[in-house]
LUMRODREN-988807 format. One record per residue: residue number from 1; x, z, y of N, C-alpha, C, O in turn; residue in three letters. Coordinates in nm, 4 decimals. Layout:
REM residues N
- NUM; X; Z; Y; X; Z; Y; X; Z; Y; X; Z; Y; Ala .
...
REM end
This chain:
REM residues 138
- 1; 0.8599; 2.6366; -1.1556; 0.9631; 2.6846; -1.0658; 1.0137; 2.5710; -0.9769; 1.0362; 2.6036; -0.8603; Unk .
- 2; 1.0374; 2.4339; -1.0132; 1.0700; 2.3196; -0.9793; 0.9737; 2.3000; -0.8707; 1.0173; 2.3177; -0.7569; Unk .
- 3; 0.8581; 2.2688; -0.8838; 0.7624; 2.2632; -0.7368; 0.7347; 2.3555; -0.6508; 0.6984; 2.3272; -0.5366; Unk .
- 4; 0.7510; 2.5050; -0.7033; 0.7546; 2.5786; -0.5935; 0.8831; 2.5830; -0.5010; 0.8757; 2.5803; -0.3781; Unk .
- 5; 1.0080; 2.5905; -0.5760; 1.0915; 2.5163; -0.4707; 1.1191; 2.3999; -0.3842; 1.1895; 2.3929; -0.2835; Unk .
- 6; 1.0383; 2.2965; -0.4535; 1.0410; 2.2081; -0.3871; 0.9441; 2.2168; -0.2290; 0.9805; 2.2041; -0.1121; Unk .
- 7; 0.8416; 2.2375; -0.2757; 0.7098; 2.2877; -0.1881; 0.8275; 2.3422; -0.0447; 0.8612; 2.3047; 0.0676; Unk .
- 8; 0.8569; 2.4621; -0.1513; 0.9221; 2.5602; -0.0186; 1.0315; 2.4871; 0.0904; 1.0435; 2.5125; 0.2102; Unk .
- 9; 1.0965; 2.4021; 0.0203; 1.1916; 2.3314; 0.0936; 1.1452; 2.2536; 0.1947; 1.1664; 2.2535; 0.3160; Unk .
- 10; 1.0906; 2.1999; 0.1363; 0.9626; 2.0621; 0.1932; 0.9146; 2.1508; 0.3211; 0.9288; 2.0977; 0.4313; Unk .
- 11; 0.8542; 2.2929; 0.3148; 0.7852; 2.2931; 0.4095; 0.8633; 2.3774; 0.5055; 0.8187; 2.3725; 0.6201; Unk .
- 12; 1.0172; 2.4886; 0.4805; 1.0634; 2.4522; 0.5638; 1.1218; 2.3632; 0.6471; 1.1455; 2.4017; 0.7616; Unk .
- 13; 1.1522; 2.2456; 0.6135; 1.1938; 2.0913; 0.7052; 1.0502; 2.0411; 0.7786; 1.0491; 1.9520; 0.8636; Unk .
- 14; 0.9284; 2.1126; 0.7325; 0.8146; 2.0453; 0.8309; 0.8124; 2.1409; 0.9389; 0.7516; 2.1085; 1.0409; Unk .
- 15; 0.8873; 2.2903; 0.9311; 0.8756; 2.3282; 1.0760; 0.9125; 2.3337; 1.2112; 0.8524; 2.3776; 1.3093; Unk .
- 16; 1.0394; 2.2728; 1.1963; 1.0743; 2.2236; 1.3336; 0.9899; 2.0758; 1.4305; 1.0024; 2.0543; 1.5511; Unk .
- 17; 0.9190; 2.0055; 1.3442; 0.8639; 1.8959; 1.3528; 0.7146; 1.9378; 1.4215; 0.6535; 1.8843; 1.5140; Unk .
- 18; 0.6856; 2.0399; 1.3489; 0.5150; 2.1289; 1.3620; 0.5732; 2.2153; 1.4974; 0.4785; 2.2457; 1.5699; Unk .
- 19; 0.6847; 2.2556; 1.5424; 0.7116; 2.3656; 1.6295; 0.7631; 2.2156; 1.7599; 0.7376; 2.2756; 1.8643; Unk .
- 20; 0.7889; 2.1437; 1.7834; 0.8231; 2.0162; 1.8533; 0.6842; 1.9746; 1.8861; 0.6743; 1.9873; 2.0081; Unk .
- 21; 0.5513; 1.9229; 1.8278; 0.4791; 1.9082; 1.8304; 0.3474; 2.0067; 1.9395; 0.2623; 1.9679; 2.0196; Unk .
- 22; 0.3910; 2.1542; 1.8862; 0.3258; 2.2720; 1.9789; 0.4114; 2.2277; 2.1201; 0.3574; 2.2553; 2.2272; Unk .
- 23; 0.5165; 2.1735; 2.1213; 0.5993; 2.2035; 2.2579; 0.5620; 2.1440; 2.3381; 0.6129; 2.1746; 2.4460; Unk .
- 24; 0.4534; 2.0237; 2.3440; 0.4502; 1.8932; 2.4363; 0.2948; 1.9284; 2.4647; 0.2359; 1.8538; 2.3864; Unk .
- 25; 0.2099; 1.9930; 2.5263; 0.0823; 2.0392; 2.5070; 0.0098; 1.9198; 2.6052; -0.1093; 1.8903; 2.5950; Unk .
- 26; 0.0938; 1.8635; 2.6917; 0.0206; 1.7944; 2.7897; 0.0428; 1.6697; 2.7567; 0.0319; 1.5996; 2.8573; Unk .
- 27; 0.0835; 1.5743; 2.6101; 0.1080; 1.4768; 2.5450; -0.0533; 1.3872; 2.5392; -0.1620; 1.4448; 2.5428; Unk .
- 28; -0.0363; 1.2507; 2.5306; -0.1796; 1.1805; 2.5210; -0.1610; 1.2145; 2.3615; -0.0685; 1.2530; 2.2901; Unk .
- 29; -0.3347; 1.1702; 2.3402; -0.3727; 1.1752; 2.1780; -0.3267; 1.0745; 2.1299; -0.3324; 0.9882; 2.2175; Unk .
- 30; -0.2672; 1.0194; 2.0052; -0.2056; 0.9082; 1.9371; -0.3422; 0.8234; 1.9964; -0.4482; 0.8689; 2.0395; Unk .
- 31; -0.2880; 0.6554; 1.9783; -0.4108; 0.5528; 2.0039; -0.3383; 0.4879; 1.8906; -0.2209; 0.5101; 1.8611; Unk .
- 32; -0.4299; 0.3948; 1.8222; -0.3820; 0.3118; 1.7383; -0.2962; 0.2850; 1.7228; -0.2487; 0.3091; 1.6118; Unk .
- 33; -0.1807; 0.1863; 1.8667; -0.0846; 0.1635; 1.8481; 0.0085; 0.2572; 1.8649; 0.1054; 0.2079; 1.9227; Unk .
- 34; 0.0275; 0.4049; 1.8329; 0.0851; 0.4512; 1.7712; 0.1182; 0.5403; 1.6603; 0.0448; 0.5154; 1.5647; Unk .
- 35; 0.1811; 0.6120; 1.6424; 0.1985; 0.6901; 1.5248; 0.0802; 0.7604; 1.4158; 0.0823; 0.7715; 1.2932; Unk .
- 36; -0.0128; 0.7979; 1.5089; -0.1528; 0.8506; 1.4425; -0.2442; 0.7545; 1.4563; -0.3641; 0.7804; 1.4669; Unk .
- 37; -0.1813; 0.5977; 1.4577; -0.3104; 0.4618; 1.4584; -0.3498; 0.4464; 1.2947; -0.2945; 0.4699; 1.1873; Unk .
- 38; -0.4413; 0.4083; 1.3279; -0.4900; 0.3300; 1.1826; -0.4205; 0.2808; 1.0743; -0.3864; 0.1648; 1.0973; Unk .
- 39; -0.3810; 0.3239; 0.9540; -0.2716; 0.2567; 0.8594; -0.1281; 0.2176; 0.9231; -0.0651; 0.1162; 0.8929; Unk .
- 40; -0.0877; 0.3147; 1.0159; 0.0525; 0.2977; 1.0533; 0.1128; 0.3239; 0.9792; 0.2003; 0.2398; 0.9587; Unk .
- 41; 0.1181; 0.4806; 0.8626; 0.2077; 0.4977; 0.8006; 0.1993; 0.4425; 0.6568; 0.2593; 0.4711; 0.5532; Unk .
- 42; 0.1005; 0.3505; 0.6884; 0.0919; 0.3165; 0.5183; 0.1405; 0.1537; 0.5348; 0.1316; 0.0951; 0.4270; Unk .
- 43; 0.1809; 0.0839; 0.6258; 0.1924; -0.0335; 0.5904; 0.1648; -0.1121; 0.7554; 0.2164; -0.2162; 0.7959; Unk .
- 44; 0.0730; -0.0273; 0.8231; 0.0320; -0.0832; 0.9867; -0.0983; -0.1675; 0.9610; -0.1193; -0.2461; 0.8686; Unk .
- 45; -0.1703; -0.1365; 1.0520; -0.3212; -0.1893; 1.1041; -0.3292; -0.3058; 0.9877; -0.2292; -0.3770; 0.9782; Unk .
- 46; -0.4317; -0.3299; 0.9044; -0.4949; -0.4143; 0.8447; -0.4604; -0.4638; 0.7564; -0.4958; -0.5756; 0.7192; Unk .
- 47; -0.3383; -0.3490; 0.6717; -0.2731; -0.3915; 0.5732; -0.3673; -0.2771; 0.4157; -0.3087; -0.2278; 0.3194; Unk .
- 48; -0.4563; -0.2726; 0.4339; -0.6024; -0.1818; 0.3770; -0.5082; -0.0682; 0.3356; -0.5398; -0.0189; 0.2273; Unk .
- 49; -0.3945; -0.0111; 0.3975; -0.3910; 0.1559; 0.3697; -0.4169; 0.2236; 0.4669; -0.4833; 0.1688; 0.5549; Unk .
- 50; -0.3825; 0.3393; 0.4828; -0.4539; 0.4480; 0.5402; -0.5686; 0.5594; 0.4850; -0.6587; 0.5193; 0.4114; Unk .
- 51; -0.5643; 0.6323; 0.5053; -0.6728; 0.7363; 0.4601; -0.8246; 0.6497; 0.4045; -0.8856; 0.6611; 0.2982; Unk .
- 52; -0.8510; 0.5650; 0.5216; -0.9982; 0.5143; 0.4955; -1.0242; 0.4281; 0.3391; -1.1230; 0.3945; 0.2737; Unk .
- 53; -0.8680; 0.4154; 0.3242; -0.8626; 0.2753; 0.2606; -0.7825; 0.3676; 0.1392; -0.6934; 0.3157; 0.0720; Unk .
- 54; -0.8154; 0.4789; 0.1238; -0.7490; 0.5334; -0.0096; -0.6121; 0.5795; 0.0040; -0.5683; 0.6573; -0.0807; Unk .
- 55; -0.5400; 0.5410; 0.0995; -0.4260; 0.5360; 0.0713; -0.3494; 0.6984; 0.1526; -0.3809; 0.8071; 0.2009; Unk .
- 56; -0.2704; 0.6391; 0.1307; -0.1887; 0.7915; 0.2148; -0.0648; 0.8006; 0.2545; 0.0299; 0.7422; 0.2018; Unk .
- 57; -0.0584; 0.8935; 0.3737; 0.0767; 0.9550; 0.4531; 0.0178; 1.1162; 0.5188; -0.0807; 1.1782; 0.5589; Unk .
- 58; 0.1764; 1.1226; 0.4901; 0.1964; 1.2578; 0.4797; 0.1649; 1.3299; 0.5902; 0.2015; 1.2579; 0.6831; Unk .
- 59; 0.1105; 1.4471; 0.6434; 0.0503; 1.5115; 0.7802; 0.1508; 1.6248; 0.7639; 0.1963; 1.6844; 0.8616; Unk .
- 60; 0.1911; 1.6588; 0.6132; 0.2261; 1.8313; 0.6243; 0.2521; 1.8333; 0.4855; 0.2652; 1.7339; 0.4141; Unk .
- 61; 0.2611; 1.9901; 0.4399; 0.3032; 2.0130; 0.3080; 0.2436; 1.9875; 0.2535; 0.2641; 1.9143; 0.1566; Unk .
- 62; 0.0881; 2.0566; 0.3024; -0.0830; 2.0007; 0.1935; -0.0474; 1.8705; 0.1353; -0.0475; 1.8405; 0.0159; Unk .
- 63; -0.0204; 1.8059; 0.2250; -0.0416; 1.6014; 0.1804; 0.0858; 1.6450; 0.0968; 0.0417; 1.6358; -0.0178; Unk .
- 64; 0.1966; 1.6802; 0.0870; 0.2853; 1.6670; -0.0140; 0.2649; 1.7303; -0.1777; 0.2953; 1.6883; -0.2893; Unk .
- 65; 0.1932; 1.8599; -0.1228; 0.2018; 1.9460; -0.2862; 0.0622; 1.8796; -0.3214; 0.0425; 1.8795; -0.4430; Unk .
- 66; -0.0340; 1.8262; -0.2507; -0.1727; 1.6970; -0.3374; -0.0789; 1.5948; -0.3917; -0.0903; 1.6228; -0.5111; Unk .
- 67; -0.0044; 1.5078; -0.3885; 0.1005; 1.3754; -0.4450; 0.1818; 1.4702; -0.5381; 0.2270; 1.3830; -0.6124; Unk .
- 68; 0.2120; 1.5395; -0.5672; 0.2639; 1.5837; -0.6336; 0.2128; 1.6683; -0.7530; 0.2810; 1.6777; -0.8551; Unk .
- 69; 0.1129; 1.7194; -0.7425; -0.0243; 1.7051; -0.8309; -0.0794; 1.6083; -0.8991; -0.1076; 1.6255; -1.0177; Unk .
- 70; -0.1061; 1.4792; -0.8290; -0.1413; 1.3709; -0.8504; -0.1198; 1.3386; -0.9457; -0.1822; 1.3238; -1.0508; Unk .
- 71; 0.0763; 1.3108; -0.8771; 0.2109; 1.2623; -0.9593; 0.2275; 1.3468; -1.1441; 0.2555; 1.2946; -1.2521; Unk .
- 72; 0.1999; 1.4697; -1.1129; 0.2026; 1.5260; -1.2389; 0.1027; 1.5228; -1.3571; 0.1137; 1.5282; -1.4796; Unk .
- 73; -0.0267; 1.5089; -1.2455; -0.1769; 1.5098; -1.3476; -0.1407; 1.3685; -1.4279; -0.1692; 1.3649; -1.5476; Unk .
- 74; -0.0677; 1.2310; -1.3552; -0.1211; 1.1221; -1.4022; 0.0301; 1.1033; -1.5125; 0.0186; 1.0159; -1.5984; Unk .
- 75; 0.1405; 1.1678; -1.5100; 0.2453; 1.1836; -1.5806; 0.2168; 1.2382; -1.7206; 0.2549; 1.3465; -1.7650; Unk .
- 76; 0.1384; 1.1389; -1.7871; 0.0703; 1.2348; -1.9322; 0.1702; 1.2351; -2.0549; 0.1485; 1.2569; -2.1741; Unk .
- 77; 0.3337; 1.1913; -1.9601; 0.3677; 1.2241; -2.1248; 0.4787; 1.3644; -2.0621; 0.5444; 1.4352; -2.1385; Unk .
- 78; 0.4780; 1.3731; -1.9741; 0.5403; 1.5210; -1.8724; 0.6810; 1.4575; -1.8907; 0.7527; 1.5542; -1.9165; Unk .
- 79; 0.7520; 1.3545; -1.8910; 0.8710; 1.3702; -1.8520; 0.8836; 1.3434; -1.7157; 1.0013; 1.3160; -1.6923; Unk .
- 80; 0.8207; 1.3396; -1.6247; 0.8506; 1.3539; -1.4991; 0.9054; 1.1882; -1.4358; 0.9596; 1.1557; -1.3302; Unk .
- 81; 0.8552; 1.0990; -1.5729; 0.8359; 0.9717; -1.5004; 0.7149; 0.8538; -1.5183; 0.6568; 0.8121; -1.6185; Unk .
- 82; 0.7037; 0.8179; -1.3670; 0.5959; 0.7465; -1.3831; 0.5902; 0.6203; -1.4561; 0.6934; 0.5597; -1.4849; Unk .
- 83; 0.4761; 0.5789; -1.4867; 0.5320; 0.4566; -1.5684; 0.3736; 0.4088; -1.4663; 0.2865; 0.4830; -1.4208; Unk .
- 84; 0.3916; 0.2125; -1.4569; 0.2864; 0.1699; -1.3708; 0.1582; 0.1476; -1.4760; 0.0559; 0.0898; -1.4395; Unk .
- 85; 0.1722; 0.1888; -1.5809; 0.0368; 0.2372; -1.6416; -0.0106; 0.2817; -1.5816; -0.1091; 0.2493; -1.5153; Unk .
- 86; 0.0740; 0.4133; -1.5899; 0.0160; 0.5458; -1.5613; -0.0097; 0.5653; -1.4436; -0.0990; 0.6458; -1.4172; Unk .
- 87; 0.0496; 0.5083; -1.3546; 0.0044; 0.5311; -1.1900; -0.1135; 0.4566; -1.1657; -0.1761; 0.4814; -1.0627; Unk .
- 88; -0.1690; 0.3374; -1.2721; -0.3021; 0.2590; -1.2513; -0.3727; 0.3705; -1.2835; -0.4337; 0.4283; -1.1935; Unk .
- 89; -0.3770; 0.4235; -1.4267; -0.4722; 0.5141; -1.5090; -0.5341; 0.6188; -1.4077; -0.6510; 0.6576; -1.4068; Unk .
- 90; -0.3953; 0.6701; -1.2922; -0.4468; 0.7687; -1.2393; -0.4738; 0.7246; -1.0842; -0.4458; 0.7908; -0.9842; Unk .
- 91; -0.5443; 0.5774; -1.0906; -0.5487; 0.5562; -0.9096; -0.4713; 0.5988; -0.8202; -0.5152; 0.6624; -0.7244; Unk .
- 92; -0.3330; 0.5694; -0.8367; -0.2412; 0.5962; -0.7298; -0.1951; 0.4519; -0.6710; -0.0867; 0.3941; -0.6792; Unk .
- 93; -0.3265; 0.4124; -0.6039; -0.2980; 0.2993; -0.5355; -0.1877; 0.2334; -0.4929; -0.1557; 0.1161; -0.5120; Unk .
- 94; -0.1026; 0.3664; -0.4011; 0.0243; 0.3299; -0.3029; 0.0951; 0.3005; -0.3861; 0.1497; 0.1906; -0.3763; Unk .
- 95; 0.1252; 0.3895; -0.5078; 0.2383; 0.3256; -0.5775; 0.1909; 0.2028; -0.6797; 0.2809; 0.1291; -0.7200; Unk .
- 96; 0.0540; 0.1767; -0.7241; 0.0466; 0.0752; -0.7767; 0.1130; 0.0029; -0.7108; 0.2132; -0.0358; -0.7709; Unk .
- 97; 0.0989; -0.0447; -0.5826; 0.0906; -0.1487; -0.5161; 0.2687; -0.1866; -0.4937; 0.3241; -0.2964; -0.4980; Unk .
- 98; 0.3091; -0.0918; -0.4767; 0.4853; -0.0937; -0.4261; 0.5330; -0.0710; -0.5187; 0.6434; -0.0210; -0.4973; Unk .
- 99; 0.5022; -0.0834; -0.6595; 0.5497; -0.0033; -0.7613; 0.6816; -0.0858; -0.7930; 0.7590; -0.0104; -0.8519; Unk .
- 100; 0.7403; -0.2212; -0.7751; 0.8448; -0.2891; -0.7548; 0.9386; -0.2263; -0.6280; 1.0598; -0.2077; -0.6389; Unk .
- 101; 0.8612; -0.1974; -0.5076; 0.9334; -0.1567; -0.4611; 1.0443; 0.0181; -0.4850; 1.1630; 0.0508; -0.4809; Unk .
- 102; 0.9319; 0.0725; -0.5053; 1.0029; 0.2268; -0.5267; 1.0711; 0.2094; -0.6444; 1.1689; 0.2838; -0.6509; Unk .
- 103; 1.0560; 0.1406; -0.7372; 1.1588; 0.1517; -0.8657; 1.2416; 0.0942; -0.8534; 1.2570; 0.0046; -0.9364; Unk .
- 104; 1.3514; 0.1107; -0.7370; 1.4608; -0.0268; -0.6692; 1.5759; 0.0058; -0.8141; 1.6749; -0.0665; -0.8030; Unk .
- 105; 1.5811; 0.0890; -0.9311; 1.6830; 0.0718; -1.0142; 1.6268; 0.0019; -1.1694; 1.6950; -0.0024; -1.2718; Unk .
- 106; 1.4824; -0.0506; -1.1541; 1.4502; -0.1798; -1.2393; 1.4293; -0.0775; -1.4238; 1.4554; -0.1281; -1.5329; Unk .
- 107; 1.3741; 0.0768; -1.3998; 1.4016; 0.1093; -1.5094; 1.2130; 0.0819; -1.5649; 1.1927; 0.0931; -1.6858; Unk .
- 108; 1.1472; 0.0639; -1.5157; 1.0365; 0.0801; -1.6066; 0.9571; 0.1775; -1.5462; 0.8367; 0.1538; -1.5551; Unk .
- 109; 0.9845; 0.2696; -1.4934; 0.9254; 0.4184; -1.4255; 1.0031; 0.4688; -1.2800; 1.1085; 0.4184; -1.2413; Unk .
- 110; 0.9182; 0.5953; -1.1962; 0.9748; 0.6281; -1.1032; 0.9500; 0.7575; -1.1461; 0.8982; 0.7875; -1.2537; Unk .
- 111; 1.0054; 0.8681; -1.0208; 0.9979; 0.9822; -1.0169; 0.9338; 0.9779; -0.9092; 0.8934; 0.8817; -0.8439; Unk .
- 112; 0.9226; 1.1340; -0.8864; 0.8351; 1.1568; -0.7323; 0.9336; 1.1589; -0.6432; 0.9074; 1.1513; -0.5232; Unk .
- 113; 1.0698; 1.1700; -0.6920; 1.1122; 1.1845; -0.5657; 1.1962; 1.0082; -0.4836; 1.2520; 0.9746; -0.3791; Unk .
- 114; 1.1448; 0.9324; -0.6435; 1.1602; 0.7681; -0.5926; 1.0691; 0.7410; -0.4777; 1.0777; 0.6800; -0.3711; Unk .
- 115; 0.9640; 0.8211; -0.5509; 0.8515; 0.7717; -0.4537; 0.8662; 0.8356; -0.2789; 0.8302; 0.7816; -0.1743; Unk .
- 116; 0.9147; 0.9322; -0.2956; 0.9169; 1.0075; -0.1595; 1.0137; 0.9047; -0.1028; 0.9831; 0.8313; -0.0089; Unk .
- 117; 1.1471; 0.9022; -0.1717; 1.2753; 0.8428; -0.0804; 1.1747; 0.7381; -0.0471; 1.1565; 0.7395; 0.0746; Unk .
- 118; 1.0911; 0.6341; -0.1156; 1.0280; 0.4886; -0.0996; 0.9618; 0.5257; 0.0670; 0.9735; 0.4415; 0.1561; Unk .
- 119; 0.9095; 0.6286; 0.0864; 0.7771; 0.6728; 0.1204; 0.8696; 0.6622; 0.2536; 0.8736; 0.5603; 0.3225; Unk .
- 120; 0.9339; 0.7655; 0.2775; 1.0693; 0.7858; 0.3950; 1.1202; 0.6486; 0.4676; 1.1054; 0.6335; 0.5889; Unk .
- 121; 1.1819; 0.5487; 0.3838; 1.2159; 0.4458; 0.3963; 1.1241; 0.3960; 0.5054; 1.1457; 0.3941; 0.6265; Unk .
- 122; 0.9855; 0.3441; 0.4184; 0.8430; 0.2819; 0.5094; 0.8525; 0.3580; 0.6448; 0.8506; 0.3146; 0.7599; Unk .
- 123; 0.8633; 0.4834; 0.5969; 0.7812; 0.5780; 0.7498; 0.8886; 0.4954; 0.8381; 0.8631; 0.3925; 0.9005; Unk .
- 124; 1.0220; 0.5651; 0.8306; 1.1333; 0.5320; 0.9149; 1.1249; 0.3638; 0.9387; 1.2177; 0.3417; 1.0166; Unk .
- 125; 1.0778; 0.2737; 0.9176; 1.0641; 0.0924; 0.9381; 0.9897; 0.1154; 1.0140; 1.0313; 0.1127; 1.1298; Unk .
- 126; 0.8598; 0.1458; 0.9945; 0.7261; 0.1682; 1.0677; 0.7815; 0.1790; 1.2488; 0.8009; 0.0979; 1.3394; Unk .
- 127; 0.7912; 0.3375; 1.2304; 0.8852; 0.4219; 1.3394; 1.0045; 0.3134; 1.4028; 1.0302; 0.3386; 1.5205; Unk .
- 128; 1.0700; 0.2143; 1.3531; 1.1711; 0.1413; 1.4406; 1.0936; 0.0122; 1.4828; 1.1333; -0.0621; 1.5725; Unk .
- 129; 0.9791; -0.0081; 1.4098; 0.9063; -0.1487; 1.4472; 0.8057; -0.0665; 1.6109; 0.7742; -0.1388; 1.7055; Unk .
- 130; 0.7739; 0.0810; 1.6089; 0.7070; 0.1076; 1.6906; 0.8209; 0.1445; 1.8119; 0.7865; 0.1365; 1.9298; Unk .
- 131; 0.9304; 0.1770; 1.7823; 1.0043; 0.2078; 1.8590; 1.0488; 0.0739; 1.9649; 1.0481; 0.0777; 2.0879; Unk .
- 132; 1.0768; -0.0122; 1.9006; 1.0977; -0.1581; 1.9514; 0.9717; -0.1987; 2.0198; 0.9937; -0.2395; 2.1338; Unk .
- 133; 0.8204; -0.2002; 1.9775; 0.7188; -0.2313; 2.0479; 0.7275; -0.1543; 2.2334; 0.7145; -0.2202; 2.3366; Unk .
- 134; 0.7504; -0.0159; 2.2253; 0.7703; 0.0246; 2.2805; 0.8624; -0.0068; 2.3810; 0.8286; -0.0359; 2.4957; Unk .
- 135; 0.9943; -0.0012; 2.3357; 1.1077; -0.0631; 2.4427; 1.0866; -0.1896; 2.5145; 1.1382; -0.2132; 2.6238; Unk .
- 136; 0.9731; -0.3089; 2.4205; 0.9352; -0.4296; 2.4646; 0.8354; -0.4075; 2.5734; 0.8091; -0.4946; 2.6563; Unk .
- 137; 0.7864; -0.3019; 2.5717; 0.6376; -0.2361; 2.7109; 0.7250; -0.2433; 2.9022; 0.6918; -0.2709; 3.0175; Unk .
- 138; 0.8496; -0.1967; 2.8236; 0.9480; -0.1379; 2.9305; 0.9810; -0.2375; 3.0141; 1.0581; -0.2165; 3.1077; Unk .
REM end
């Protein structure tokens, strides 16, 4: 019941974003240096995330209710926290790797939704480091 609400929530907040997106039809295609570049949302160009490189950011709900699958398959004792065993055991790279970072309250484990707030955080840095590149063009 917990993930289908969540799901549902999740994917109403992706539709104004998906309906913004239809609105701009005569928009260029992302290029690297921006938003749809190479490992932007995982860290930025040549930091080995991105899709190619295993890693991941979110497109839509799909990419959310797969991490959350993930998150649960590799959660083998089901309390709904990760431990960085367990995120090795189950190749969850991203959070191996940040796993200091998303656990900013030092307990030993995260939740998914540590990981999301973590995830949010990055996107939104990313997004002000591109935003600033940008204003520097001007």
């Amino acid at each position: 019941m917990r993930r289908f609400a969540l799901v549902t929530l999740l994917s109403l907040a992706a539709l104004p974003g998906l309906a913004l997106a239809q609105s701009t039809p005569n928009a260029p295609p992302p290029g690297p240096d921006m938003m749809g570049g190479p490992g932007m949302m995982d860290g930025g160009p040549g930091d080995g995330g991105g899709p190619q490189a295993g890693g991941w950011h979110h497109h839509g709900p799909e990419d959310l209710v797969d991490l959350l699958n993930k998150f649960y398959a590799a959660n083998t004792s089901h309390d709904g926290h990760l431990t960085l065993a367990q995120a090795k055991t189950a190749g969850l790279q991203p959070v191996v790797d940040h796993f200091a970072d998303i656990d900013t309250k030092h307990l030993g484990y995260v939740t998914f939704y540590d990981i999301e707030a973590w995830h949010l955080d990055d996107m939104a840095k990313h997004l002000e480091d591109l935003a600033n590149h940008l204003r520097a063009q001007d």
